[in-house]
C-alpha positions in Angstrom: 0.0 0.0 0.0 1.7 3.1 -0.7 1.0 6.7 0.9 -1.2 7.7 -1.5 -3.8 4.7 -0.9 -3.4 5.3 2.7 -4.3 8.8 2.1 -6.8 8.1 0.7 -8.6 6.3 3.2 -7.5 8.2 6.1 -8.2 11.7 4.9 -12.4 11.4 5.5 -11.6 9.6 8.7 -9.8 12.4 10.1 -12.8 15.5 8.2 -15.3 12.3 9.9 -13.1 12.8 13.4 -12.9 16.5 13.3 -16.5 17.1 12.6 -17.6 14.5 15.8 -15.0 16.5 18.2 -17.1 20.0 16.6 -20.8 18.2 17.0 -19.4 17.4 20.7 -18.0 21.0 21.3 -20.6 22.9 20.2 -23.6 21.0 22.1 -21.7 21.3 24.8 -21.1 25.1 24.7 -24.8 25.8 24.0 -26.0 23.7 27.2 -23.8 25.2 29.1 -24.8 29.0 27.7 -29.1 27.2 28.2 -28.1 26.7 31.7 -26.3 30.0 32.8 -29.3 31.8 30.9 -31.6 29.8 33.2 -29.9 30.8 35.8 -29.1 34.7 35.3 -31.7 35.9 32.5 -30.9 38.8 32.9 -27.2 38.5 31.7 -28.6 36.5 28.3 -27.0 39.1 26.5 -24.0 38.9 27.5 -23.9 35.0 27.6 -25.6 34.7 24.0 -22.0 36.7 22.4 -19.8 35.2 24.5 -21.4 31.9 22.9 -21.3 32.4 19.7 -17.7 33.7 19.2 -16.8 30.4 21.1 -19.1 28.6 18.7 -17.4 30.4 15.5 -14.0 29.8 17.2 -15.2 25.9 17.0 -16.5 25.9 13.5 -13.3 27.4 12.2 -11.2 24.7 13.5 -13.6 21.9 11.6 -13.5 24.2 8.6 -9.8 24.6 8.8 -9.2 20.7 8.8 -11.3 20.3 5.6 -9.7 22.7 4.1 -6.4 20.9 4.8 -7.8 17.4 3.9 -8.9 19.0 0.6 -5.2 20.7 -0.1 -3.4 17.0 0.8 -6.2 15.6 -1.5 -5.0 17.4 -4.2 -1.4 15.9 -3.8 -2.8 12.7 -4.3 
């Protein structure tokens, strides 16, 4: 098997990996901004920005590993 093969099966494993860890992430970060806003309404403001730059923060890192799986894709 040579590396380009081996790329070639282990490049949607690792898009299929990153996007689970972002799935994980993300659910996570909105509980836990569902909860504080249960707790403190009136800071919902506050807590809703906060999430959603962590949110974007997350997505970027899943969008930055396609990106890269598409680059090495086009070396094979």
């Amino acid at each position: 098997m040579d590396y380009k093969s081996f790329l070639a099966f282990t490049l949607p494993l690792a898009v299929g990996i990153a996007a689970f860890g972002s799935a994980i992430a993300l659910g996570k970060a909105v509980s836990s901004a569902m909860d504080a806003t249960g707790r403190q309404p009136e800071a919902s403001t506050k807590i809703l920005i906060a999430m959603a730059t962590g949110c974007a923060f997350i997505e970027a890192l899943t969008i930055y590993a396609l990106v890269f799986a598409f680059v090495v894709a086009g070396k094979i």
